[in-house]
C-alpha positions as CSV (number, residue, x, y, z in Angstrom):
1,X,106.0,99.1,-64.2
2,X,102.6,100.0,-66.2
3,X,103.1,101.3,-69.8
4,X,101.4,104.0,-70.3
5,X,100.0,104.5,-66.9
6,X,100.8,107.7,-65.0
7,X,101.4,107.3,-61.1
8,X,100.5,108.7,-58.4
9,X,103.0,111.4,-57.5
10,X,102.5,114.0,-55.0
11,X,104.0,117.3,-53.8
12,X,103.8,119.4,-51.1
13,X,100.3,120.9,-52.8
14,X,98.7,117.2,-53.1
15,X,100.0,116.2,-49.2
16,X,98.6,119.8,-48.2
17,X,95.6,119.1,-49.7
18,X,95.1,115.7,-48.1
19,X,95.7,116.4,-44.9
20,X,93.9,119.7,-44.9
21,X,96.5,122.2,-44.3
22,X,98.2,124.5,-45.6
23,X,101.5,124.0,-48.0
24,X,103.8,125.5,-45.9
25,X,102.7,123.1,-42.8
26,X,103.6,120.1,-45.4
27,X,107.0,121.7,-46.0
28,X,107.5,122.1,-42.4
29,X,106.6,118.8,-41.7
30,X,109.2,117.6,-44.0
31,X,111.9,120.0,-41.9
32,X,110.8,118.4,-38.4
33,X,111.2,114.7,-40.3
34,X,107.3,113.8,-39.6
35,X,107.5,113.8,-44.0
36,X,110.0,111.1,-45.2
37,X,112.6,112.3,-47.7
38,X,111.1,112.3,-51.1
39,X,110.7,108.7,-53.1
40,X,111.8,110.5,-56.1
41,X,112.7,113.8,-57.4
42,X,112.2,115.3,-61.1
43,X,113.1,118.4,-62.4
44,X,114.5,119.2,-59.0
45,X,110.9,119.0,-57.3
46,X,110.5,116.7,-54.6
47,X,107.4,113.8,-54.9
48,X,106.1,111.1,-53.1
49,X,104.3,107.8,-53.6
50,X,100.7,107.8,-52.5
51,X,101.6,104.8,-49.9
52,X,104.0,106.9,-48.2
53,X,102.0,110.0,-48.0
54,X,98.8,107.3,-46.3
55,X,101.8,105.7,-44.2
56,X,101.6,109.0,-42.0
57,X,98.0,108.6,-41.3
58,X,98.3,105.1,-40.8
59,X,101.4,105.7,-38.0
60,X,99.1,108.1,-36.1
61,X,101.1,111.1,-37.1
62,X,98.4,112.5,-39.0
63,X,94.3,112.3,-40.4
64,X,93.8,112.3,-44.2
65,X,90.2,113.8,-45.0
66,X,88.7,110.6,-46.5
67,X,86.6,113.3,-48.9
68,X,89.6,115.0,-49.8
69,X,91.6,111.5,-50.7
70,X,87.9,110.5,-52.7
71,X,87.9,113.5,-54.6
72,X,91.8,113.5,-55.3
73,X,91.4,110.3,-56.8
74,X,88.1,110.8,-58.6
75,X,90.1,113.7,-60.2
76,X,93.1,111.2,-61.3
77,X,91.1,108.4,-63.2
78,X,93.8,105.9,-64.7
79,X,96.3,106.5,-62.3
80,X,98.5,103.8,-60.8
81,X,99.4,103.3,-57.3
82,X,103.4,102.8,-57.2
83,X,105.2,102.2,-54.1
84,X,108.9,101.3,-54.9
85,X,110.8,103.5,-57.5
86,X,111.8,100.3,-59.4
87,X,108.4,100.2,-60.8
88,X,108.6,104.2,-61.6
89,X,107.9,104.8,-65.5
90,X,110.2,107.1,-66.9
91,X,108.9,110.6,-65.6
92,X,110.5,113.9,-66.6
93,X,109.6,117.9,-66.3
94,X,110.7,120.5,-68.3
95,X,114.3,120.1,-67.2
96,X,114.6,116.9,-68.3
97,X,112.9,117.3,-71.7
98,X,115.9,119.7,-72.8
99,X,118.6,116.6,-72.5
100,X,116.7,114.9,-74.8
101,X,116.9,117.5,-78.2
102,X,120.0,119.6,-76.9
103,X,118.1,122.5,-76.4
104,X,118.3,125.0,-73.6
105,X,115.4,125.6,-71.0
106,X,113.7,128.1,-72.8
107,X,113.6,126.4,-76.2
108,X,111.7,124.0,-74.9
109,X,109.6,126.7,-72.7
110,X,108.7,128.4,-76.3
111,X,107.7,124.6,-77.8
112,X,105.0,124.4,-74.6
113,X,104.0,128.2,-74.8
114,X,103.2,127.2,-78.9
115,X,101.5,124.6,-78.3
116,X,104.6,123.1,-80.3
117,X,105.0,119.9,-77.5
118,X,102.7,117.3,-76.4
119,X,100.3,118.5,-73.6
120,X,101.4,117.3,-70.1
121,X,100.4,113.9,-68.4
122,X,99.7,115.6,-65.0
123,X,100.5,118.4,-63.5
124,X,102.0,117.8,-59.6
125,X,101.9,121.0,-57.0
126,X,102.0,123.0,-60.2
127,X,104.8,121.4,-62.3
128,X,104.2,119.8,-65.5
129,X,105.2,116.4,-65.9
130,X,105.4,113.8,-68.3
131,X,105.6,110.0,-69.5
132,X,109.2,109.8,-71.6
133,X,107.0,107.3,-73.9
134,X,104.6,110.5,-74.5
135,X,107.8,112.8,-75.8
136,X,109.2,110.2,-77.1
137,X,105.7,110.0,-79.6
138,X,105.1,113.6,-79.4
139,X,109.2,114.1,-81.0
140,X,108.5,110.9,-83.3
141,X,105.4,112.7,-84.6
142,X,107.1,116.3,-85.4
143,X,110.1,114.6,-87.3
144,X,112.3,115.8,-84.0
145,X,115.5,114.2,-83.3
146,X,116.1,112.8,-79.8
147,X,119.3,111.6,-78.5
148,X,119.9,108.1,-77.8
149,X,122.1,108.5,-74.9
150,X,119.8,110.9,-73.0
151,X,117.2,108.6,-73.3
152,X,119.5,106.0,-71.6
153,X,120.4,108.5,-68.5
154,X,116.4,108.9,-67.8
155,X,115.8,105.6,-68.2
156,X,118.7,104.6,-66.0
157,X,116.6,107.2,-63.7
158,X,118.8,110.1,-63.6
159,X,117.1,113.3,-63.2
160,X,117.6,117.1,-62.4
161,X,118.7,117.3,-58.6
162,X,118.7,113.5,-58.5
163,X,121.8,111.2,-59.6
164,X,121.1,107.9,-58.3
165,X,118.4,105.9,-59.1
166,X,116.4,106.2,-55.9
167,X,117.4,106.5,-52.6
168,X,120.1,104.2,-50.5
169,X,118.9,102.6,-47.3
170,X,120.4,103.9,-44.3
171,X,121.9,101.3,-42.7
172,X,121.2,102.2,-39.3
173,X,116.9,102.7,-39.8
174,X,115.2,105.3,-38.2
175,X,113.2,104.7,-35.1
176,X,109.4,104.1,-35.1
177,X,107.7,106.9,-33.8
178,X,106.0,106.4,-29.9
179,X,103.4,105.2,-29.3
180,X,100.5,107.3,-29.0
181,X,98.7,107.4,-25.2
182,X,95.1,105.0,-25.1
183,X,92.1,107.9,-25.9
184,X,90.3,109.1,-23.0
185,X,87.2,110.1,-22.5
186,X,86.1,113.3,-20.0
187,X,82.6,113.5,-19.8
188,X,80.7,116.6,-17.8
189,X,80.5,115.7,-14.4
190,X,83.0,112.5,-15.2
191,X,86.2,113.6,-14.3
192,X,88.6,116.6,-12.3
193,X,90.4,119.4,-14.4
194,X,93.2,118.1,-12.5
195,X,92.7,114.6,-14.2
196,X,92.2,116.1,-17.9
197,X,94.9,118.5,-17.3
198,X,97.5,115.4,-15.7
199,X,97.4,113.9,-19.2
200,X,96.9,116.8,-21.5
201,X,101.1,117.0,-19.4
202,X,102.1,113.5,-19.9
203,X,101.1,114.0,-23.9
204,X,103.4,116.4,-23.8
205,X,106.2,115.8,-21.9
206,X,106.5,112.8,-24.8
207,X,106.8,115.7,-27.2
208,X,103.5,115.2,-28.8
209,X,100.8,117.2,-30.2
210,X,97.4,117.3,-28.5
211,X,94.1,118.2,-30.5
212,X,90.7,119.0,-28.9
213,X,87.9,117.7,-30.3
214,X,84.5,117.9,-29.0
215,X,81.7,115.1,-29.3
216,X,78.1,115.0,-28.1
């Protein structure tokens, strides 16, 4: 765990973004299973660590942009890479921040609107999120009382929508993907339509996804 370091989280608008399409293609891709179930969820919103988002690229499921990946790091100076929710700093959203003062959603909706609560550490496919260590200042700072023992349930990593602190293993692990079929090469003058056709089939018939790309 880094003090005081945000990390990399990502929702369906950062994996969208990555990958180059569109948000609901993300959320389908978590339906079909090609997405992993979330590392951790806050405020009822579902986020990944950046190595798990990469880890479909680097399975042959997908293609991150590499511009898109510079500029979304570029964009997110000081951030930390995290990959195991043990190391997860204390991250809350605006459902969380009302166990702390016993206040309702909408009190604390006013404080934000008022400029009356620290400003947000990031904001993750349009959800404001921050450090506890940052309301925990911010209340310190505006004389506000916190209570001790909803400190202790974020810490201990409960959330909105989550219980557990992280995810159990399934004891029987999911299958690796298949392997993806050697690239070929069809060149003018190189090869039958019957040939390019014969293994356009055989992609499929392993219930995967061809793309046509041409090169000169």
């Amino acid at each position: 765990m880094v003090a005081g370091k945000f990390p990399y989280l990502l929702g369906h608008g950062e994996i969208s973004f990555l990958y180059g399409v569109e948000r609901q293609t993300s959320q389908l891709w978590r339906t079909r299973e090609v997405l992993p179930e979330p590392d951790f969820v806050v405020s009822g919103n579902p986020c990944w660590f950046l190595p798990t988002v990469l880890g479909m690229a680097e399975n042959g499921v997908r293609e991150v942009d590499p511009q898109r990946l510079k500029e979304f790091k570029a964009e997110r100076r000081g951030w930390v890479v995290v990959d195991d929710v043990g190391d997860l700093p204390p991250v809350i959203g605006l459902q969380e921040i009302p166990w702390l003062f016993g206040k309702k959603y909408g009190d604390i909706y006013q404080w934000r609107t008022r400029n009356s609560l620290a400003v947000e550490d990031a904001v993750v496919s349009g959800s404001p999120l921050w450090l506890l260590d940052t309301i925990l200042a911010d209340a310190e700072a505006r004389g506000r009382t916190v209570l001790p023992e909803a400190v202790e349930r974020i810490r201990a990593g409960e959330r909105e929508g989550l219980k557990p602190r992280g995810r159990q293993r399934s004891a029987t692990p999911k299958p690796p993907p298949p392997e993806l079929p050697p690239t070929r090469s069809y060149k003018p003058g190189q090869a039958r339509l019957e040939d390019v056709t014969a293994f356009i089939e055989e992609i499929w018939r392993a219930g995967l996804t061809v793309s046509v790309r041409a090169k000169r």
